[in-house]
Every structure is written in C-alpha cells, then in structure tokens.
C-alpha positions in Angstrom: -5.7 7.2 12.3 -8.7 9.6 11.9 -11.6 8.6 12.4 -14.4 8.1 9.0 -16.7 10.6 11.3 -14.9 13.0 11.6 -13.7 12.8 8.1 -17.7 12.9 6.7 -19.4 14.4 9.3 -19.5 17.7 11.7 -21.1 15.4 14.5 -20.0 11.8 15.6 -23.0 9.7 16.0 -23.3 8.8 19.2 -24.7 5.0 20.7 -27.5 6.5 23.3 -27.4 5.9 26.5 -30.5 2.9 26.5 -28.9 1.7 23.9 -25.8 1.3 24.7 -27.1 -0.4 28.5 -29.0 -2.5 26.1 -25.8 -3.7 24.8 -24.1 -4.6 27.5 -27.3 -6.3 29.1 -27.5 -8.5 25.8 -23.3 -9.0 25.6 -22.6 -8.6 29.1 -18.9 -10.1 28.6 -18.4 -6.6 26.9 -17.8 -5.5 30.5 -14.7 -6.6 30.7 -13.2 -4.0 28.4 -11.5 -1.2 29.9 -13.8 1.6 30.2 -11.5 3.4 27.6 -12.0 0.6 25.6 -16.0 0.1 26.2 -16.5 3.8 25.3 -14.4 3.6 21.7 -16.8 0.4 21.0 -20.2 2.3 21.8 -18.4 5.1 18.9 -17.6 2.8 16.2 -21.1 1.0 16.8 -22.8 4.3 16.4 -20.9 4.6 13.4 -21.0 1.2 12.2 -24.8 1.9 12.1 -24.7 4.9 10.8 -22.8 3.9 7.7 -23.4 0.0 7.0 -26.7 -1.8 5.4 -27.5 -4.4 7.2 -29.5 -6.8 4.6 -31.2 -9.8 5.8 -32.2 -11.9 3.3 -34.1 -15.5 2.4 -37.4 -14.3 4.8 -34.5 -13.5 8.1 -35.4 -10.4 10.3 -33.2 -8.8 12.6 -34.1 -6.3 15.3 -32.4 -3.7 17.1 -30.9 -5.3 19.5 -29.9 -8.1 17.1 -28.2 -5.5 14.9 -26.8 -3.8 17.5 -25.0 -7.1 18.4 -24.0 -8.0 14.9 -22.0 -4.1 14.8 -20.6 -4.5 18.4 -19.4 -8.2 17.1 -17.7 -6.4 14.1 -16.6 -3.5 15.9 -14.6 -5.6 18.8 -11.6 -6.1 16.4 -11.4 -2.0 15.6 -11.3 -1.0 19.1 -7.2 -0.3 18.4 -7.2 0.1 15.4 -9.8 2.4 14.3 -12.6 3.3 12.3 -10.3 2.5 9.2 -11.1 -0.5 9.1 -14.4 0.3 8.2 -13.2 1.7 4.6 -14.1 0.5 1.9 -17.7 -0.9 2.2 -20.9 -0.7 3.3 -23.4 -3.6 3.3 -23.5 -6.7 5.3 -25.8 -9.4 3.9 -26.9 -11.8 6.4 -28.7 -15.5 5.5 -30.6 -17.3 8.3 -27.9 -20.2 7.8 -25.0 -20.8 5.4 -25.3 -20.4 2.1 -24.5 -21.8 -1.3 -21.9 -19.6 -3.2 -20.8 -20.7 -7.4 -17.0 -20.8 -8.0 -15.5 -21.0 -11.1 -11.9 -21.3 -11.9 -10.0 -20.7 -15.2 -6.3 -22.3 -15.7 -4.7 -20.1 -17.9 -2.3 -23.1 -18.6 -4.6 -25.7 -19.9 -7.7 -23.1 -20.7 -10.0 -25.1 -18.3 -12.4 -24.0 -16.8 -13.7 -25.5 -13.2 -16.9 -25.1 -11.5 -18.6 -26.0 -8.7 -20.6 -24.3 -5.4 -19.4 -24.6 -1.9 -21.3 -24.5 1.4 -20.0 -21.0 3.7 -20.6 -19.4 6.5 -19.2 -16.3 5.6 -17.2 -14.2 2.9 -15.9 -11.2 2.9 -15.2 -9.5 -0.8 -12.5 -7.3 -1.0 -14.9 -4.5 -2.3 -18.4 -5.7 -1.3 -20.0 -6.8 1.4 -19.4 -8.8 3.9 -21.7 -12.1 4.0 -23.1 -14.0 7.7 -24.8 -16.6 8.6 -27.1 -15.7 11.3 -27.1 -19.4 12.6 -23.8 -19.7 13.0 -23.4 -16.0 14.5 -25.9 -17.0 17.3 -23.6 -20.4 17.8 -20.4 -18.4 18.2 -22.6 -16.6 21.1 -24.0 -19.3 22.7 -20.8 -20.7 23.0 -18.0 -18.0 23.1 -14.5 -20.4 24.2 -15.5 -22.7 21.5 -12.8 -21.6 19.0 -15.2 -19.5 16.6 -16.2 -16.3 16.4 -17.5 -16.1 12.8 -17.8 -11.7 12.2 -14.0 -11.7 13.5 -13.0 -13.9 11.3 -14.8 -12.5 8.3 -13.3 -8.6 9.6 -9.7 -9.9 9.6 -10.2 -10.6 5.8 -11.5 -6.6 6.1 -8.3 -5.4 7.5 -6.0 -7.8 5.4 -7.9 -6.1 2.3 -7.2 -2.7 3.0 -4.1 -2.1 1.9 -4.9 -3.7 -1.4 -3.3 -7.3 -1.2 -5.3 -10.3 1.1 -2.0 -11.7 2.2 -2.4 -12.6 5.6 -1.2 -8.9 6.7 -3.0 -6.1 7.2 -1.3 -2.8 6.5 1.0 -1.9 9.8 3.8 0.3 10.2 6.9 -0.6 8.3 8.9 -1.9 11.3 6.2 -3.8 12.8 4.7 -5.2 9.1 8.3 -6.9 9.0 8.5 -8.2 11.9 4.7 -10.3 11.5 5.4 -11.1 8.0 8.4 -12.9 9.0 6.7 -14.4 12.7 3.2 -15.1 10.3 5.3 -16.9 7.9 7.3 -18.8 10.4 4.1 -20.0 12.3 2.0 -20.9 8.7 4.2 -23.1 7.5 4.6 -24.9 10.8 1.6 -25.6 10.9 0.9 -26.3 7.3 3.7 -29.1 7.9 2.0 -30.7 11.0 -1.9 -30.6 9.3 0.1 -32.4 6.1 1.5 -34.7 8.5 -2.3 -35.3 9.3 -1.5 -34.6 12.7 -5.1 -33.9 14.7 -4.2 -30.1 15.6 -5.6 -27.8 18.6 -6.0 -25.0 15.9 -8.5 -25.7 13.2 -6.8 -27.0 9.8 -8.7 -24.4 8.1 -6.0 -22.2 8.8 -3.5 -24.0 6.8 -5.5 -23.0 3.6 -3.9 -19.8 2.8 -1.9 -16.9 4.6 -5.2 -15.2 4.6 -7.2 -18.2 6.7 -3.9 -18.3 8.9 -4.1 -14.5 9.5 -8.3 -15.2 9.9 -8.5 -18.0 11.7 -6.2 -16.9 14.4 -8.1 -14.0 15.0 -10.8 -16.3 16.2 -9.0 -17.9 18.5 -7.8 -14.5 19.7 -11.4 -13.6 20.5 -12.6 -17.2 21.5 -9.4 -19.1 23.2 -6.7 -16.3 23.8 -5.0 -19.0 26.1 -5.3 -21.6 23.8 -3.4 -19.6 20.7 -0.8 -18.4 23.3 -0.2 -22.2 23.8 0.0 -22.9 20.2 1.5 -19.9 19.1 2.7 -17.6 21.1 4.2 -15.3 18.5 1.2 -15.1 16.9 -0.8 -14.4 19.8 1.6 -11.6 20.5 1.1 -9.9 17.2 -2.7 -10.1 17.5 -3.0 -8.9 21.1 -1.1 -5.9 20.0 -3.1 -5.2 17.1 -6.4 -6.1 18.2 -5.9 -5.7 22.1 -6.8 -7.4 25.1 -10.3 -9.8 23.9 -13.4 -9.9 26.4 -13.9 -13.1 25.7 -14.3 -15.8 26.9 -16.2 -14.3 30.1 -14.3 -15.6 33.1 -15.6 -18.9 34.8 
C-alpha cells in the first residue's frame, strides 16, 4: 500500500532523533521490535502526529511525551499494514476517565423508540474520531499482560471500517479475506456457545457481542496475551499475527 505521506506530501515527516529515544525510554518494550519494524513505527508516529488532533477534553492535558505514547500505541497495529489504516479520520478525543455516551434505538417493526446512556472506555465512529479514556489507557500500561490494551482495540474497529462494512474483517486480499471469514466465523460462534453456556471463559465475554468485538477484542489479546489467544484460539491468533505481526508485548519476564 502507499503510504498517506507520500500521497500528500513531497517530505515524510520524520520522528527526531530525541524524540524518538524519548519513546523508547518511556515504552521501553518497544525494543523488542525488529529494527525494521521499530523504524516503520517512528514513520507512522511522525505521521500520526502530523495528521491527527489530539483533543483532550473535561480539564485533561497531555504532553509530548504523553501524545507521543498515545500515536506509538495506535501506530503498533499498522506496522504491516500501513499508513492506510489511518484513512479516513483525523481527531482523537481523549476524556480523563470513561465517559457517558446517549443511545437511542428505533425498531422499525413496532416504531419504538429506546433510549438510554452507557458507560465506555472508548468508541471508534466509522467516520469520526476515535474516543479514549486516559485512565484506562495508563491501566493498559501499567499492566501490559493483563488482557487489555484499550487504543488496539478501538484501531481494529479502524481497520474493520475501512472497507465500508464493521464486520469483524478488515479489507484483505480476496484469498486470504476468505479464509478469516470462514476461521473468524468458526471461532465466534464457538465461543458465543460456551459464554451462553455461562461458562467462565479465558477470553473476555465481551467478545461474544458482535463479529466486530470478536475481531476487536482479540486484537487485545494479540497485543496483551499472544500466548494466551494462541491457547484459546489458535486460528485466530494465526490470522492476527499475520496481519498485525509479531506484538512487543508483554516485555519478557
């Protein structure tokens, strides 16, 4: 895929060199990419900067280095597949904690309408922003095998979007979009069967919510407890190591 840079611009930016020490001094696990790998992150941070708002809101402040980790945190799950997955928006909004969102429903069968608010810790809208909780962005940090990894999470739902449908795949080769659909499908309903057994799974339940959660959810596992989805769902885990590549977390023992 090419690149957004060079698509819009004559010069890449570029992370500088303090900077980008600074970023592996504050996310030292980062060091365990391949140096390949480590170099495409520092370009799609520099981009990621260059091209995304970041809004704090409710009284928050971030500094650089705090924004810097919130791009490299976004960026991780681009690293093979590209700046692409950066189309399509440009603001991330980020609340000191989660945050209170209105839903409303209409049922075209009966004509009712349902309301009511739910409590998040992120959203991503298929043309908008994406939307953090700084709280629970730090948690995922201060403990990185713990399952979660919030900005993943909210980034699959990116890459699901972009080829117009949020359907638990994001847009692949035809071969290869084949082959997950039928290995996500497989594995969803599976374990939609053992959380409506109310068994107590490994996996969070959230998953079993929709294709998209699956597709989300799985991704943090891929960046929090590889070894733990490979147990689980080793299918799965195959699919997202290819499309996301090896994760540099957790940091070894």
């Amino acid at each position: 895929m090419k690149s957004l840079f060079r698509r819009f611009r004559s010069t890449p930016p570029e992370l500088a060199g303090d900077d980008a020490r600074a970023l592996l001094a504050d996310l030292p696990w980062l060091q365990r990419l391949e140096p390949a790998r480590l170099a495409r992150l520092f370009d799609l941070v520099a981009l990621f900067q260059a091209g995304k708002t970041i809004t704090p809101v409710h009284g928050l402040a971030l500094d650089a280095t705090q924004r810097r980790r919130l791009a490299a945190l976004a960026c991780l799950p681009l690293l093979e597949f590209g700046a692409e997955g950066l189309r399509g928006w440009s603001q991330v909004i980020v609340y000191p904690g989660a945050f209170r969102v209105h839903r409303q429903h209409h049922d075209d069968g009966t004509g009712v309408v349902a309301e009511w608010h739910e409590e998040l810790a992120g959203e991503s809208w298929e043309q908008g922003p994406l939307v953090l909780s700084w709280d629970d962005v730090e948690a995922d940090l201060a403990e990185p095998e713990a399952g979660f990894q919030l900005v993943a999470h909210e980034m699959a739902h990116k890459l699901d979007a972009l080829d117009g449908a949020m359907d638990g795949t994001p847009p692949l080769p035809a071969a290869w979009q084949r082959d997950w659909a039928r290995d996500f499908q497989a594995a969803y309903e599976a374990f939609c069967a053992r959380v409506d057994a109310g068994e107590d799974t490994p996996i969070d339940a959230y998953a079993a919510e929709a294709p998209e959660e699956f597709f989300a959810v799985a991704t943090e596992y891929h960046f929090s407890a590889p070894d733990l989805l490979q147990r689980e769902m080793p299918a799965v885990a195959a699919h997202l190591q290819r499309l996301y590549g090896a994760s540099p977390i957790p940091a070894p023992a």
